[in-house]
C-alpha positions in Angstrom: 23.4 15.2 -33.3 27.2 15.7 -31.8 25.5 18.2 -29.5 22.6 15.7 -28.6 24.9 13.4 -28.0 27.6 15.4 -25.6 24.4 16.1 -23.8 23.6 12.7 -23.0 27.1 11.8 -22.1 27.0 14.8 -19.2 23.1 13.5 -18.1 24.6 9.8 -18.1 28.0 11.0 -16.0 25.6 12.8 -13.7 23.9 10.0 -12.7 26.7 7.9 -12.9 28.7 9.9 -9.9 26.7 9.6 -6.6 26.1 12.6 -4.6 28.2 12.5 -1.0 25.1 11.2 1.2 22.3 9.5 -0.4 19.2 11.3 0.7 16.8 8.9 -0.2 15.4 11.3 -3.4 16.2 8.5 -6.2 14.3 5.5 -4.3 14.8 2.5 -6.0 15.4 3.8 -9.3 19.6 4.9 -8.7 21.2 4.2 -12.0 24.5 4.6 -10.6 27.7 3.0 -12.2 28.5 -0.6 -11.9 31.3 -1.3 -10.5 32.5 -4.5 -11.9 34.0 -3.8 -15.0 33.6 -7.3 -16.4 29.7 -7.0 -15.6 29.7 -3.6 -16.7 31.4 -4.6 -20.5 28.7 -7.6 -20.5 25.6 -4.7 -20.4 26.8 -2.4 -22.5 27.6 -5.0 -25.1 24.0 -5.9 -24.8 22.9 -1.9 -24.8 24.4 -0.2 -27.4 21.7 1.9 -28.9 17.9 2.1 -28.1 16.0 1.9 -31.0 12.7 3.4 -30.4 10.2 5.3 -32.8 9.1 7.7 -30.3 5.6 8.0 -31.9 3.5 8.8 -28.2 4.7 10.0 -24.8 4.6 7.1 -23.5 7.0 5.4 -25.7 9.1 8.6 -25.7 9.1 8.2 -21.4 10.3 4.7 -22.0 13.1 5.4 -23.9 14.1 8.2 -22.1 13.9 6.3 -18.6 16.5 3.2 -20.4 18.9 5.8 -21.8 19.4 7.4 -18.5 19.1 4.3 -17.0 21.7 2.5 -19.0 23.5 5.7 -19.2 24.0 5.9 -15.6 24.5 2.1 -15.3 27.2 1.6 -17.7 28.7 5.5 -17.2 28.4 5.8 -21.1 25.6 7.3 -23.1 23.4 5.0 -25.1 22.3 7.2 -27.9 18.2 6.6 -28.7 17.3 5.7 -33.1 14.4 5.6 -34.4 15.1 2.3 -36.1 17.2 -0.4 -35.3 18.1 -0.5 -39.3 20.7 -3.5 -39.6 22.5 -2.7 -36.3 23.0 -5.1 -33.3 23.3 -5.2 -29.8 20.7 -2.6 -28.6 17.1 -2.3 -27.7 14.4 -2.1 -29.8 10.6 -1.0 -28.6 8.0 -2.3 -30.4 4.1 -2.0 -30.1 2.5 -4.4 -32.1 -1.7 -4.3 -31.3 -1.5 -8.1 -32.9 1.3 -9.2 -30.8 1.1 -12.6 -28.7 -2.6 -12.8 -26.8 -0.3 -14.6 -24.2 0.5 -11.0 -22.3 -2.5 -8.4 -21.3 -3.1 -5.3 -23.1 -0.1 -3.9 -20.3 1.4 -6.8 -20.4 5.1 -7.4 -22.4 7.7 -9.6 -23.5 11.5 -9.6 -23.4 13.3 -11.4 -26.2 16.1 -11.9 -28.5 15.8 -11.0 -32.1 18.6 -10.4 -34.6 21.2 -9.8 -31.6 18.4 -7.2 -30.4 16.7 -7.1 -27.5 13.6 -6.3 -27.9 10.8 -4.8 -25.6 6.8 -5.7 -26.9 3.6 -4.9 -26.1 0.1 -4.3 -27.3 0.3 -1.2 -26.0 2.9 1.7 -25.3 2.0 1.3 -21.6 2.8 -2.3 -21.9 6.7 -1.3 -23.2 6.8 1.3 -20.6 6.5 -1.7 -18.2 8.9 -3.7 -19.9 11.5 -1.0 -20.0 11.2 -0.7 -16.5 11.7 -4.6 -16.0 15.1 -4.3 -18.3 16.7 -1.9 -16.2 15.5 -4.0 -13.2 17.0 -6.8 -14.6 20.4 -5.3 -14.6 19.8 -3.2 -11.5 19.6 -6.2 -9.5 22.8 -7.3 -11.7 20.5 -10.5 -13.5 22.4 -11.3 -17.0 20.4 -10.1 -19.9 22.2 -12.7 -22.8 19.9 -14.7 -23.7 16.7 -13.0 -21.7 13.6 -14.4 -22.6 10.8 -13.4 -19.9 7.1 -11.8 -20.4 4.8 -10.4 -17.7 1.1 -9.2 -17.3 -0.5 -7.8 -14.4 -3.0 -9.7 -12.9 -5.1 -6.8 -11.6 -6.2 -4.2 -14.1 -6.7 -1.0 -11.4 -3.4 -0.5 -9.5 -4.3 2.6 -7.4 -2.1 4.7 -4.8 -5.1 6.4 -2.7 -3.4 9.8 -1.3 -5.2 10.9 1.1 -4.2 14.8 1.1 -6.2 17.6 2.0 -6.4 20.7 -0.1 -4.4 23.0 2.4 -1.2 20.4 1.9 -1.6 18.7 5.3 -1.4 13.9 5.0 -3.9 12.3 6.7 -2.4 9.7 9.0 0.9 11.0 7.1 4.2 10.4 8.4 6.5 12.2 5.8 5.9 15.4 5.6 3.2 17.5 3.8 1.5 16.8 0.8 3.6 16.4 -2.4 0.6 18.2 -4.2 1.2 21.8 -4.4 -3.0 22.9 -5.2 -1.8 26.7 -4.5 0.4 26.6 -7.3 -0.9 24.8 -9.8 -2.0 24.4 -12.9 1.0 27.3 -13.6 3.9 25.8 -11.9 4.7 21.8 -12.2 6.7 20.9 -9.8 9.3 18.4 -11.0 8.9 16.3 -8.7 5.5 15.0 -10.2 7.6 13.4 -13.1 9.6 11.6 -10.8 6.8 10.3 -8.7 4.6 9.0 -11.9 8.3 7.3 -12.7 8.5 5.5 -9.6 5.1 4.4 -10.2 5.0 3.0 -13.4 8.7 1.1 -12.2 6.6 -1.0 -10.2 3.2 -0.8 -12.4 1.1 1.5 -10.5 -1.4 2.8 -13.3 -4.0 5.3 -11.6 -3.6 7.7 -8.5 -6.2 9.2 -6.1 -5.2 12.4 -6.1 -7.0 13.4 -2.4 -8.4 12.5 1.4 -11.5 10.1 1.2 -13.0 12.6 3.7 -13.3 14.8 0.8 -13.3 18.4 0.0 -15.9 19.8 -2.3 -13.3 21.9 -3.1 -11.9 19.6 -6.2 -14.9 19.6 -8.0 -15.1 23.1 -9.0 -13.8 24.5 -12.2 -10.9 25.8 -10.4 -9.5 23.1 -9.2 -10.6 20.6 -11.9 -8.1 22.8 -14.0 -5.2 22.0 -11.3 -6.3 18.2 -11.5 -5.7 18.2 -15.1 -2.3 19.4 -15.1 -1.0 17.0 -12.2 -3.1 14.6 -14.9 -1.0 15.7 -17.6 2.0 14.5 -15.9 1.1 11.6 -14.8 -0.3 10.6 -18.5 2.8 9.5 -20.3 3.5 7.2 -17.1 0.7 5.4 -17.9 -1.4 6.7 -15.2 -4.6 8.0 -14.9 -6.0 10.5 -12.1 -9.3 9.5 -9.9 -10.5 11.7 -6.8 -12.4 11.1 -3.7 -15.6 13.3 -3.9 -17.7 14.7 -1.1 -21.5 13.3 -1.4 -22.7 16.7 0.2 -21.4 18.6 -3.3 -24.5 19.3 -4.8 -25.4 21.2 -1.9 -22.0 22.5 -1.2 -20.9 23.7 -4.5 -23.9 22.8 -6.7 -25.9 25.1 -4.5 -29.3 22.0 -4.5 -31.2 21.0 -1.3 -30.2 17.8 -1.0 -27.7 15.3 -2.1 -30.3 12.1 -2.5 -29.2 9.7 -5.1 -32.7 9.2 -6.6 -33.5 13.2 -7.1 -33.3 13.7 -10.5 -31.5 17.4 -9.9 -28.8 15.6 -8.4 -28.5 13.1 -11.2 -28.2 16.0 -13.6 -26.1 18.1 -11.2 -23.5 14.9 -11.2 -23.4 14.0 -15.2 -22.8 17.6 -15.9 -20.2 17.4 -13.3 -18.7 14.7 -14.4 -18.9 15.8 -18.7 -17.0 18.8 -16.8 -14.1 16.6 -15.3 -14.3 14.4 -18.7 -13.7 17.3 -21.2 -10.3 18.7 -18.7 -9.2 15.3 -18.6 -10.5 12.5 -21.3 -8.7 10.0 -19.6 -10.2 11.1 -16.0 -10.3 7.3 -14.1 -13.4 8.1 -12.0 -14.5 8.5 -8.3 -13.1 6.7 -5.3 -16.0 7.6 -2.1 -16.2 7.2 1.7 -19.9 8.2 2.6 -21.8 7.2 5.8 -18.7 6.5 7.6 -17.0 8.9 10.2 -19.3 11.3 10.3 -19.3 11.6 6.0 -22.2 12.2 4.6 -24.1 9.7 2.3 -27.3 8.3 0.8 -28.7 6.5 4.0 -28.9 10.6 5.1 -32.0 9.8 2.3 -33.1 6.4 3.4 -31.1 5.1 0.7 -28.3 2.4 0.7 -24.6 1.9 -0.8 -26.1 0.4 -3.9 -28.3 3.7 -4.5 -25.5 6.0 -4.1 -22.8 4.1 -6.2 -25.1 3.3 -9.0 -26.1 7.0 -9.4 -22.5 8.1 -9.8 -21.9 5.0 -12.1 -24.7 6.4 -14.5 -23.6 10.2 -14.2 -20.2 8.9 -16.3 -22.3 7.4 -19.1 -20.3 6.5 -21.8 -17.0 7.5 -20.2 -14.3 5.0 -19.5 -14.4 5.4 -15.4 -15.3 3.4 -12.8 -16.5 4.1 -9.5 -14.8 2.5 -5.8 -17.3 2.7 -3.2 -15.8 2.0 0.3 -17.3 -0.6 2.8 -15.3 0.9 5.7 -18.5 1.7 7.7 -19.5 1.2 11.5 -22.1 2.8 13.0 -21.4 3.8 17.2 -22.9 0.8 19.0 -21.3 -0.1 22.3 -23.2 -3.5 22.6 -22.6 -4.4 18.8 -19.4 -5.4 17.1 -17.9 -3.1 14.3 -16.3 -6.5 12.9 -19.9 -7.7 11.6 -20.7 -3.7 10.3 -19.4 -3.6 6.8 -20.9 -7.2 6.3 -24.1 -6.6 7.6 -24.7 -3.3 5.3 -23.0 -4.6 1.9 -23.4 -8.5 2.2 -27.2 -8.0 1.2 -26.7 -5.7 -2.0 -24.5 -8.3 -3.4 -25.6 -8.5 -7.5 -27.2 -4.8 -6.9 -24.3 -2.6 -8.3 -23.3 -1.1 -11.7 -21.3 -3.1 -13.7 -19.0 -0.1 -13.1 -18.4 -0.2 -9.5 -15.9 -1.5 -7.5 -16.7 -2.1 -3.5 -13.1 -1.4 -2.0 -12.8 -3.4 0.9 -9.9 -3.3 3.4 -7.7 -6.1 4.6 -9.5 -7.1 7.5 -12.3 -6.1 9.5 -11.6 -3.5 12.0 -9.1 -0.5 10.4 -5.3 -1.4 9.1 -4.5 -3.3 12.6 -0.4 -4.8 12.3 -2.3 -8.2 12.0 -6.3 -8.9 11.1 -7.8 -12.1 10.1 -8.9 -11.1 5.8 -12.1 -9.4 5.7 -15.2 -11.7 5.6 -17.0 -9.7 2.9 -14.2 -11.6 0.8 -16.0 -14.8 -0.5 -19.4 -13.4 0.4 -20.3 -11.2 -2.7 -19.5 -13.3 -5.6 -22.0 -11.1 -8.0 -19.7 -7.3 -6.9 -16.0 -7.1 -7.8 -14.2 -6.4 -4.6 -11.1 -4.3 -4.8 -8.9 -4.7 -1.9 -7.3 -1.6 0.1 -4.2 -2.1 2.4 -2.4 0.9 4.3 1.3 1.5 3.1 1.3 4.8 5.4 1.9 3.0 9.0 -0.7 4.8 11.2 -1.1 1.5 13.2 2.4 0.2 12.5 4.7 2.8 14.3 4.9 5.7 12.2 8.0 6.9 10.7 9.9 5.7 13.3 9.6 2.2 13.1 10.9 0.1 10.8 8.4 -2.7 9.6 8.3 -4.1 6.1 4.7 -4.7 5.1 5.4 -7.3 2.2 4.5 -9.8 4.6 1.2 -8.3 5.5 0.0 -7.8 2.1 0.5 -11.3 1.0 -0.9 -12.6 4.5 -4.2 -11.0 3.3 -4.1 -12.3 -0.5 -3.1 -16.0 0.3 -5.6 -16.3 2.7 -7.8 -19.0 2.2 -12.1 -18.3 1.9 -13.4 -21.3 0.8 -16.3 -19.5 -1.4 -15.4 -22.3 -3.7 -14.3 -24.5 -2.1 -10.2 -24.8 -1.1 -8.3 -22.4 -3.4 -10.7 -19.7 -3.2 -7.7 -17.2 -1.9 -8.3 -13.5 -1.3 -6.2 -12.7 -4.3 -8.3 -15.4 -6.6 -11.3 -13.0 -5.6 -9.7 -9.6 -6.2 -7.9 -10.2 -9.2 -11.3 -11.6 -10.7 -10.8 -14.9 -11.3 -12.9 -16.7 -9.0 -16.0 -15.4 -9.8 -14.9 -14.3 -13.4 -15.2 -10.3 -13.3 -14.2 -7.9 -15.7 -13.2 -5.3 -13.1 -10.5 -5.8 -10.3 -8.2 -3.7 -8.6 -6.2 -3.2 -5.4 -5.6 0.2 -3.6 -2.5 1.4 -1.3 -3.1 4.4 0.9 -0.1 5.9 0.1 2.9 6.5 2.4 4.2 9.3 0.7 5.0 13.1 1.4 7.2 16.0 0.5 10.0 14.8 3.0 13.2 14.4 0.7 12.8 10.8 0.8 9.6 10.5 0.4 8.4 8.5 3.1 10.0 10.0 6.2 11.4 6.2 7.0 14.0 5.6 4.8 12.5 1.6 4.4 9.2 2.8 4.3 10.7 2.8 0.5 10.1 -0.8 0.2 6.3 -1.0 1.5 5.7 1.2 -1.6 7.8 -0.9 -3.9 6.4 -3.7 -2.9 2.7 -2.9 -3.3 3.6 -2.2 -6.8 4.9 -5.5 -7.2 2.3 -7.5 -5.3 -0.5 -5.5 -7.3 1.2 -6.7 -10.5 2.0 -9.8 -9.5 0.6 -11.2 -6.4 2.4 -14.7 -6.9 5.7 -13.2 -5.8 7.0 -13.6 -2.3 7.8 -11.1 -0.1 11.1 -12.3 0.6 11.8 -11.8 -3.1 10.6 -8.6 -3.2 12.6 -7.2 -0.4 15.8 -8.7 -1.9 15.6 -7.0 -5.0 14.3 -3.0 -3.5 17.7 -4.0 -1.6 19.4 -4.4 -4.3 18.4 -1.2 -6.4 18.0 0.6 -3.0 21.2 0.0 -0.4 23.5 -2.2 -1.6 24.5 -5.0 -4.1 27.1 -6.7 -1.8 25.7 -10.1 -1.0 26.4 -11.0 2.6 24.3 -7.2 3.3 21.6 -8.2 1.1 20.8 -11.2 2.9 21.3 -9.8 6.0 18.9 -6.9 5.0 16.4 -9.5 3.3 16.4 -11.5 6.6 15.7 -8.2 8.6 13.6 -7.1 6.5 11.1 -10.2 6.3 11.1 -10.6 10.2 10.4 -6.6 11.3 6.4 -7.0 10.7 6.3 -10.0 12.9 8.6 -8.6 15.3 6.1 -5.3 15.7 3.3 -7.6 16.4 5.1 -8.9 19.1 5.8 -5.7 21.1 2.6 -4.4 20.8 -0.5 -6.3 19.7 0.5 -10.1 19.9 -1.9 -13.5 20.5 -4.6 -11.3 18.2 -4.8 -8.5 20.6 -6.1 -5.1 18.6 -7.2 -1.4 18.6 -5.0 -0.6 22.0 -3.2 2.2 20.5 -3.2 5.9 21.7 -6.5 7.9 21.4 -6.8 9.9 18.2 -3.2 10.2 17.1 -3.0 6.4 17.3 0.7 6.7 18.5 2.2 4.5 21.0 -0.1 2.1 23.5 -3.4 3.0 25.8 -4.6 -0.2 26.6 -6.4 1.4 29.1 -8.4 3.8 27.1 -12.2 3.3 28.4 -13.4 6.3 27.1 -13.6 8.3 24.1 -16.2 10.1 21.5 -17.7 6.8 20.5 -17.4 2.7 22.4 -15.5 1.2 19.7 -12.8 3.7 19.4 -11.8 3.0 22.8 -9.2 0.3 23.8 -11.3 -2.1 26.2 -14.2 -2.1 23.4 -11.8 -4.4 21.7 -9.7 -6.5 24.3 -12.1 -7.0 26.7 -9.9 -7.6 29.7 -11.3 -8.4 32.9 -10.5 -10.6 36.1 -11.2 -14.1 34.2 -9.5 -13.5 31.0 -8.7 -11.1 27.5 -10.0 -11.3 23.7 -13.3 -10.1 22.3 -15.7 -13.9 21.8 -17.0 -13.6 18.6 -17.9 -16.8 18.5 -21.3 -18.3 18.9 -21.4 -17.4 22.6 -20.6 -13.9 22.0 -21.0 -11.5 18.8 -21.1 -14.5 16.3 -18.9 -12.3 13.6 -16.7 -15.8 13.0 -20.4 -17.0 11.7 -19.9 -14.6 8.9 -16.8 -16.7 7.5 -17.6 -20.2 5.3 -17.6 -22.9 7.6 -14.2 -24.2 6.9 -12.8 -21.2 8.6 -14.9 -21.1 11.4 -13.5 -24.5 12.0 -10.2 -23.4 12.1 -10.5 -20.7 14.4 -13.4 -21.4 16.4 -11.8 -23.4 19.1 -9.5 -21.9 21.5 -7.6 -24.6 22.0 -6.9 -25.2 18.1 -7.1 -21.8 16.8 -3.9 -19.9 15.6 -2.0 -18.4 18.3 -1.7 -15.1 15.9 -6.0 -15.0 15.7 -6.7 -16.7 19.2 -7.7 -12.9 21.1 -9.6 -11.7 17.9 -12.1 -14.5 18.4 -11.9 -15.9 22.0 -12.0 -14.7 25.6 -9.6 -16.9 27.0 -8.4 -17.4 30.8 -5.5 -15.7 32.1 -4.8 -19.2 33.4 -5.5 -21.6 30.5 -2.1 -23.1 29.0 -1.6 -22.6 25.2 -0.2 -24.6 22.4 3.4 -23.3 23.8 3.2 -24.7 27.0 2.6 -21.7 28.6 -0.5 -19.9 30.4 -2.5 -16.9 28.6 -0.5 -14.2 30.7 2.8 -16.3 30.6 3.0 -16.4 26.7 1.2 -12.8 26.8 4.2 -11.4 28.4 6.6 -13.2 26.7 5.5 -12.3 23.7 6.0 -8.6 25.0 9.4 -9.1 26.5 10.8 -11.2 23.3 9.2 -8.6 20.8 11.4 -5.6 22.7 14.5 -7.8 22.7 14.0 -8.3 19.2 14.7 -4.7 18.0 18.3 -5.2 19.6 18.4 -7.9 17.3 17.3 -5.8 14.3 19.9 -3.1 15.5 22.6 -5.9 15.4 21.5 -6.9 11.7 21.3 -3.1 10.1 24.6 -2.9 12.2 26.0 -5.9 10.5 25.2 -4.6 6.8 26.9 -1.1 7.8 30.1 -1.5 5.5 27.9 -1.4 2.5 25.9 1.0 2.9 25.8 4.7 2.2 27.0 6.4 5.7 24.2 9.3 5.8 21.4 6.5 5.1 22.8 3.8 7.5 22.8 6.7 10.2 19.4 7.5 9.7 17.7 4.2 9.6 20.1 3.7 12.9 19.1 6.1 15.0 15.6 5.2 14.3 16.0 2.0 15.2 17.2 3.5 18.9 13.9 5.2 18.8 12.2 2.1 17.8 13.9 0.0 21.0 12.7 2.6 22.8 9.1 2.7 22.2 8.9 -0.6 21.9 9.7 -0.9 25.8 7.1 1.4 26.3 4.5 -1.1 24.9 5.6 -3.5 26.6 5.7 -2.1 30.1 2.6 -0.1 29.2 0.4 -3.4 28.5 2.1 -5.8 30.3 1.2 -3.5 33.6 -1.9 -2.6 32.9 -3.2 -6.2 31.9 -1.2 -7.3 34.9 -3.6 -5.1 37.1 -6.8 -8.0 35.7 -4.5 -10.9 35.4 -3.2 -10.6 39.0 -0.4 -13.2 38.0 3.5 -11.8 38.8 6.0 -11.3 35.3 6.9 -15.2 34.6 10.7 -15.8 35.4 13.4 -15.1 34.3 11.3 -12.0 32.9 12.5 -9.0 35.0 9.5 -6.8 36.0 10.1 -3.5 34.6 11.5 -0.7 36.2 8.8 2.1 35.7 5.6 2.0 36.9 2.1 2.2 35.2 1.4 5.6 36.5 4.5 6.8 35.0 3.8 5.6 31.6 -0.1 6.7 31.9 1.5 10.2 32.4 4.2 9.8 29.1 0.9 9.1 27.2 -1.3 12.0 28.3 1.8 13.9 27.2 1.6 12.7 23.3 -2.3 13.0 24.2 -1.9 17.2 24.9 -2.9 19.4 21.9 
């Protein structure tokens, strides 16, 4: 026990001491001393012990995690019991299966007993959770005397979808290569796995696709199903479960069939022997995520069948296991005189009431593809009988990259608070997806991950805090960005007050500020061919209509903005008629919406005061200004922070200001060119021309 003991003291010292430069490795979870010795006495006082009986790995991860935590924290070790016994002033884990039906089965409470604290759940998952919300709780420096809180997530699938390729290349990945290491698994773990299922289950993430939704056949073989289990035997005492994406073409890839249709009975057998496969590797296997008839991915309608076909067959091949299958609606089919907007609805909207009780039809955020702003999608509100599970994008392949720095809090909770009216007023986004509007078992939300095997995970340094907060908003999708942000700040940078504001203020504004500079007044889809980096407003041409730029903005000599109203497409018919009434007039719709649902006049004044072009180019110009602003801000909170990480976020932010002039002088040229108005004063026309910035673009365009 001495031994035991000395150990923990050295582990807790460790973390106590931070390393010279902070490379970003620990995210939020830095357990490093408190400063304030005062506050520091007051914790420890309060985390003497922790009294755990260590009966599952889950419980045995959760005490683990609060002894280093606490450890680190208070720069003393906290030695782990198996019973409190008569002592005091420690934490005690309890699972108790008859405990308060007030919290979920992951749900827990945080009490006072017996000058204990003590951490309860249903579940060992659900103490997991709340062990992660105690160190939180003093983290964030919030007094623990007299703590009396309890929390359940309101969405029962929290899912990072990875989308990672076999050979250890990222998809639309900004941070490096894959953090799966397929070539040397299932023999070598790397440790990094245990502190990626941590950071997960901190912020209540409880199931992971492990790879791309174009999908390799590749990871339903016996070889690498062996390799899935072991990443799954990591993840497991984190409380999360492995899914994968699966190809629909396997059975006659690897299963060696002639086709793949749903409805042959060969396939049928070929998948529930798969899946009895997966099942007996990994009992606790979460099931099948799948793209198909989208992009070129092959699918049922390649067999005259539809979604409904395809998802239901996989839902039967698990039988009695406990899986579930997430059948995306991200499909368009190449029509240059249609509108992808009304695609996904017009293929799903019908087979409403047709699928499994075990499927999930993931939808994204908005209509088009993971654009900085989209009104929600409208097949939210118009399949009451089908859970929807929502998918947002945390990896920013239409928000800048790695290199700038936009906090998508905001942009999450746009999408959940808006407002559907499938029941009337109330009928939010996040009423639908968490179930409780139309009373659903199943709900879930999904994250394409931003995450990589760059040392800090997610190339930029904030791009932390899109992943933190995801995991809160899944949990909890009443909590506001704002208070999100101010408490990854506060386990992340800095504790110092006057920083954290100024970082929370930053922080909140950076979405909105992107907009700006490169999409703004509802404009959409003008990024760079392909790569999707920087502007190509331009773009005419590509391997389909509607991946090319004027497909979407429609700029000509009269105005800009795609009319989708009922003199164009008619997509805004597809909303309850509540919404169309709010953004069916131009002259009353949201500035923010007006160019996804209006052609308007170059010349027509706004709500502002100003004209189309005016406010379309001030909106460029203020949106570049702003990044000196955020410069000034990360500038201001410099003394607190950790020199190595304040440098990089800084010279990112130069490469931000930078590209963000090229946005603006690449659109506000090129529109100009249609417009035919001059820059509105005191704007100063910019100094390059739009041949110069064409030719910067083919460069990032070259192979």
């Amino acid at each position: 026990m001495l031994l035991r003991n000395v150990f923990l003291l050295l582990l807790c010292l460790m973390a106590a001491v931070p390393s010279r430069a902070d490379d970003g490795y620990r995210l939020w979870l830095k357990y490093d001393r408190i400063g304030n010795a005062i506050e520091r006495q007051q914790y420890a006082r309060a985390a003497q012990f922790v009294a755990s009986p260590g009966s599952t790995p889950v419980l045995r991860a959760a005490s683990a995690e609060l002894t280093r935590g606490l450890g680190g924290l208070l720069g003393q070790a906290v030695p782990t019991v198996a019973s409190a016994g008569s002592r005091t002033g420690g934490i005690v884990l309890r699972v108790d299966a008859a405990a308060s039906q007030t919290v979920k089965a992951e749900g827990y409470r945080i009490f006072s007993e017996k000058n204990n604290l003590v951490i309860a759940g249903r579940t060992d998952r659900a103490v997991l959770y709340g062990a992660f919300a105690l160190l939180r709780q003093v983290q964030t420096r919030q007094p623990l005397a007299g703590l009396a809180s309890s929390s359940s997530p309101r969405i029962n699938f929290r899912l990072l979808n990875h989308w990672d390729n076999p050979n250890g290349t990222v998809e639309r990945g900004y941070a490096g290569s894959s953090i799966w290491k397929w070539y040397e698994l299932p023999e070598r773990l790397d440790p990094r796995y245990t502190d990626y299922a941590r950071a997960n289950a901190s912020i209540g993430i409880n199931g992971v696709v492990l790879n791309n939704v174009n999908a390799s056949a590749r990871y339903l073989s016996a070889e690498y199903i062996g390799k899935v289990a072991a990443v799954a035997g990591v993840l497991r005492p984190y409380g999360q479960r492995v899914y994968l994406s699966v190809m629909w073409a396997a059975p006659k890839v690897i299963g060696g069939l002639a086709t793949a249709d749903p409805l042959d009975p060969a396939v049928k057998q070929w998948w529930a022997a798969k899946t009895d496969e997966i099942y007996k590797a990994i009992p606790d296997f979460g099931g099948f995520l799948v793209k198909a008839n989208s992009e070129g991915e092959p699918g049922p309608q390649d067999y005259g069948r539809n979604h409904a076909d395809g998802a239901n067959m996989l839902a039967q091949s698990l039988g009695r296991h406990d899986g579930v299958v997430m059948w995306r609606a991200f499909v368009y089919k190449a029509n240059s005189n249609g509108d992808r907007f009304k695609e996904a609805y017009e293929e799903f909207q019908p087979l409403d009431g047709k699928f499994d009780p075990k499927v999930l039809v993931q939808v994204k955020n908005g209509p088009i593809d993971f654009q900085a702003r989209e009104p929600f999608h409208p097949l939210f509100g118009a399949m009451p009988r089908t859970p929807l599970l929502l998918e947002v994008q945390l990896t920013q392949e239409y928000l800048g990259f790695a290199t700038h720095l936009v906090y998508l809090g905001p942009l999450i909770k746009e999408v959940l608070e808006a407002d559907t009216y499938a029941q009337g007023p109330g009928s939010t986004v996040a009423r639908l997806v968490d179930g409780s509007l139309d009373h659903h078992a199943l709900s879930g939300i999904a994250g394409v991950a931003n995450i990589g095997a760059d040392r800090n995970w997610t190339g930029h340094p904030v791009g932390q805090a899109n992943w933190y907060a995801f995991g809160r908003l899944a949990w909890d999708h009443t909590l506001s960005p704002a208070a999100i942000a101010r408490e990854w700040t506060r386990m992340t940078l800095t504790t110092e007050p006057a920083a954290v504001r100024t970082i929370t203020g930053l922080l909140g504004q950076s979405r909105s500020i992107y907009v700006r500079y490169t999409t703004p007044l509802g404009l959409h889809h003008i990024m760079g061919e392909s790569i999707h980096y920087g502007p190509q407003p331009w773009l005419a041409k590509a391997g389909r209509p509607d991946w090319t730029a004027v497909y979407y903005h429609k700029a000509d000599s009269i105005g800009l903005g795609f009319d989708r109203t009922a003199t164009g497409s008619n997509a805004l018919a597809l909303y309850k008629p509540e919404v169309q009434k709010e953004w069916g007039d131009a002259r009353t719709c949201p500035l923010n919406y007006l160019l996804w649902f209006h052609h308007v006049p170059w010349t027509q004044p706004l709500s502002t005061g100003h004209t189309l072009w005016s406010e379309l180019a001030t909106r460029y110009y203020t949106g570049a200004d702003s990044v000196l602003w955020l410069q000034q801000q990360w500038a201001a909170a410099r003394p607190a922070l950790d020199p190595a990480l304040y440098a990089d976020v800084a010279a990112r932010l130069i490469t931000q200001r930078k590209e963000a002039l090229w946005w603006r002088d690449a659109c506000v040229l090129y529109f100009q060119t249609l417009a035919k108005q001059p820059i509105p004063a005191p704007l100063a026309p910019p100094t390059r021309s739009l041949a110069d910035i064409k030719r910067l673009v083919q460069l990032y365009q070259l192979k």
